[in-house]
N, C-alpha and C positions, 0 to 999 in steps of 0.2 A: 437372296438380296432383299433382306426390308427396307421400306420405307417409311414405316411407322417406325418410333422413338419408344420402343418399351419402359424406359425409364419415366416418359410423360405419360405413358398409356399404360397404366401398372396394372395387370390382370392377378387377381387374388382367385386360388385354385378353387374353383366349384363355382366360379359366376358361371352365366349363359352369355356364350357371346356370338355375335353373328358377325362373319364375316361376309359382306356383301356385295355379289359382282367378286366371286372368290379367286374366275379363272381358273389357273393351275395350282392355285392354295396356299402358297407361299406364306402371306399371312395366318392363315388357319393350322398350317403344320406349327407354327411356331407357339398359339393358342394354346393346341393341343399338348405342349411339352411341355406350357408351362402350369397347366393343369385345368384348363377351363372345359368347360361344358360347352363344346362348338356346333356351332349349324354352317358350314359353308354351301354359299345360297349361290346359286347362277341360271341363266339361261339355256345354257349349251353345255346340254346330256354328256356331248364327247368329255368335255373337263372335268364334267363332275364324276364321272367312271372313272379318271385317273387320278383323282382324291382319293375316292373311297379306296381306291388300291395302294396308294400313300399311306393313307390313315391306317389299316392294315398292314403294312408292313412295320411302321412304327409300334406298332404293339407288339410284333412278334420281336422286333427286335427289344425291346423295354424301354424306348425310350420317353412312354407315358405314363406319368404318375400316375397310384391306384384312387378311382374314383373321377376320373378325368373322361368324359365322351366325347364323339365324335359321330356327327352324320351328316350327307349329303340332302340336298333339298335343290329341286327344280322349281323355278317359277318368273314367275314379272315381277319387278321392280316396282311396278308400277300397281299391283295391289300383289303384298307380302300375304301369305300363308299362315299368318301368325295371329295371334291375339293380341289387343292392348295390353301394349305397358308390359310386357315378354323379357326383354334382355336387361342384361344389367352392363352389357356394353355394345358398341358396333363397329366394325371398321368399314368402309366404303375405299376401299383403294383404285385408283384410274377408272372406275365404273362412268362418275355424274355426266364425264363428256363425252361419252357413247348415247345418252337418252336424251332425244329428242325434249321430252315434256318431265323436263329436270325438277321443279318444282314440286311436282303431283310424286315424284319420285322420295324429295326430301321430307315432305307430309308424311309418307307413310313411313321414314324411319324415324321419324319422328314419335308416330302413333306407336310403337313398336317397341321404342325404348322406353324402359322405370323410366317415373320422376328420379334426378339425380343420376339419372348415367349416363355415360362418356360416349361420345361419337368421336371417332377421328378420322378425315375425307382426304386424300388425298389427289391430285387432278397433277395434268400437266402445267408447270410455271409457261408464266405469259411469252417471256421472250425466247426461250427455247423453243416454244412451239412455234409461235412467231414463224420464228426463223425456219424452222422446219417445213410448214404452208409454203412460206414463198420459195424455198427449195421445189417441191415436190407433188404436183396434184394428187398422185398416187399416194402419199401418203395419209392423206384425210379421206380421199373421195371413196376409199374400197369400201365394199358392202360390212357394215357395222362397227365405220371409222369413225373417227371424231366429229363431230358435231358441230362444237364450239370451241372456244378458247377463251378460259377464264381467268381475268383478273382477280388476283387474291380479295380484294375490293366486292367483286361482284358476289363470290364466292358467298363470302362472309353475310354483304347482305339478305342475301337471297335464305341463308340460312337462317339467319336473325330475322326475316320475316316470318320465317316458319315458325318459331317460336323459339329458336335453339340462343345458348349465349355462347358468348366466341371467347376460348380459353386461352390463345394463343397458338404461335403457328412456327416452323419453321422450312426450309426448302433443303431436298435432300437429291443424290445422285449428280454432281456437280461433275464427276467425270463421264457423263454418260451422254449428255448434249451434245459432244463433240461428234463422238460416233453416229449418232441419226443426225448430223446433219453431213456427216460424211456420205451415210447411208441414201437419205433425199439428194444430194447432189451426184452420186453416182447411180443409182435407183434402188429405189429400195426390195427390190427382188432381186438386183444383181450381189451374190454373195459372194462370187469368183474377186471383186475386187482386191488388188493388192495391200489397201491400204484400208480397206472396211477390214478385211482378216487379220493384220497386223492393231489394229487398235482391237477387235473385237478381244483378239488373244492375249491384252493386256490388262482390259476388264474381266477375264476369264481368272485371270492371273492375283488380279484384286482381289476380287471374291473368294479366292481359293486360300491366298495368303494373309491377305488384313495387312500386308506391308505398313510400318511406318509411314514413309515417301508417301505414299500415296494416300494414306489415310489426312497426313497434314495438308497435301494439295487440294484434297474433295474440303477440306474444313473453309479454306479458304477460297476455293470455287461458288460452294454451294452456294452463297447467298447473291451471288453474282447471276449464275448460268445451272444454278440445278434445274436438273430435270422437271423435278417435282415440287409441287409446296404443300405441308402436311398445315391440315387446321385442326385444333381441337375444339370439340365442343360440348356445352352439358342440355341435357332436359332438363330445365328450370323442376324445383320440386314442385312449385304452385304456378299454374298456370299464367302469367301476365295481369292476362283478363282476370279471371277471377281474384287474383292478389291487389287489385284494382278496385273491384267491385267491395270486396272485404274492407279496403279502409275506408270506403265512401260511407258504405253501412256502419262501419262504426264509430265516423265524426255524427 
């Protein structure tokens, strides 16, 4: 299940790209297929051991084009591993509202990317989460839950302080807010429910078929009650500041 928009987010085979806060790699498997040069970066060794066993198995099966890598990397968000100006793109998916000191976080993907390449962030949309907190204490408060809850608004600026510019954005997973809030209102460890397994096994059923039906209800949900809202964004090629100081110098 992506939540990036490959169509907005077009990876040309042999960039480097960093998928950031990878998790279970979802985004990165899909990197790797389409032929990029991946780093999927995390915290937590357990996920990243079953990447690299993904990333592995993909190859044995063929379904990475020749010239195409793939490697795991452990570390903080909060100071990256990498050298300036490294990738030529980055995904950040549901990571920024797990971090505390979000800011110091979007500096360094910032430090991280070329001038000129694509960031795409994706975070939980306001109202569904919303809705979710006041459901469920449990479902923020567990050890390395959300944080915050970002307005597409904040999002943006916070980014656009950092120096990034905002490409546009859309919200995605429109059938899937129903479910966690089914989830927070029955608990969100209780899995026996009747009606959490009945909807879970309809999203199971989405993702598996792409149905029609359902593909036109999520188009029409989405911007209402998606789950998610995806932003895009670029590293400016010339720094603000300095693209600043250059015209003053040359009046």
């Amino acid at each position: 299940m992506l939540t990036v928009d490959f169509q907005r987010f077009r990876v040309t085979p042999g960039e480097r790209i960093m998928d950031m806060g990878c998790g279970a790699g979802r985004h990165a498997f899909e990197l790797y297929r389409r032929g990029a040069n991946v780093v999927a970066f995390d915290l937590d060794a357990e996920e990243l051991a079953g990447v690299e066993k993904m990333f592995g198995a993909m190859r044995l099966e063929g379904e990475v084009p020749a010239g195409a890598s793939a490697e795991t990397v452990q570390g903080n968000a909060l100071d990256l591993p990498f050298p300036d100006d490294h990738f030529d793109k980055i995904i950040a998916s549901e990571v920024l509202e797990h971090i505390p000191d979000d800011m110091s976080a979007m500096a360094e993907l910032l430090r991280v990317l070329k001038p000129g390449g694509q960031l795409a962030v994706t975070v939980p949309s306001w109202l569904p989460e919303r809705v979710c907190w006041a459901l469920s204490e449990d479902y923020h408060t567990a050890p390395g839950g959300h944080v915050r809850i970002y307005t597409r608004a904040e999002l943006e600026a916070k980014l656009k302080a950092t120096g990034f510019r905002v490409d546009g954005h859309h919200h995605a997973h429109g059938l899937h807010a129903p479910y966690w809030w089914i989830k927070c209102a029955v608990g969100v460890d209780n899995n026996d429910n009747p009606l959490a397994k009945a909807y879970h096994q309809i999203l199971v059923w989405d993702i598996m078929k792409r149905p029609l039906a359902t593909r036109l209800a999520e188009r029409v949900m989405n911007p209402l009650i998606g789950k998610s809202v995806v932003v895009y964004f670029t590293k400016p090629a010339q720094p603000a500041k300095a693209a600043a100081k250059e015209t003053v110098d040359a009046v």
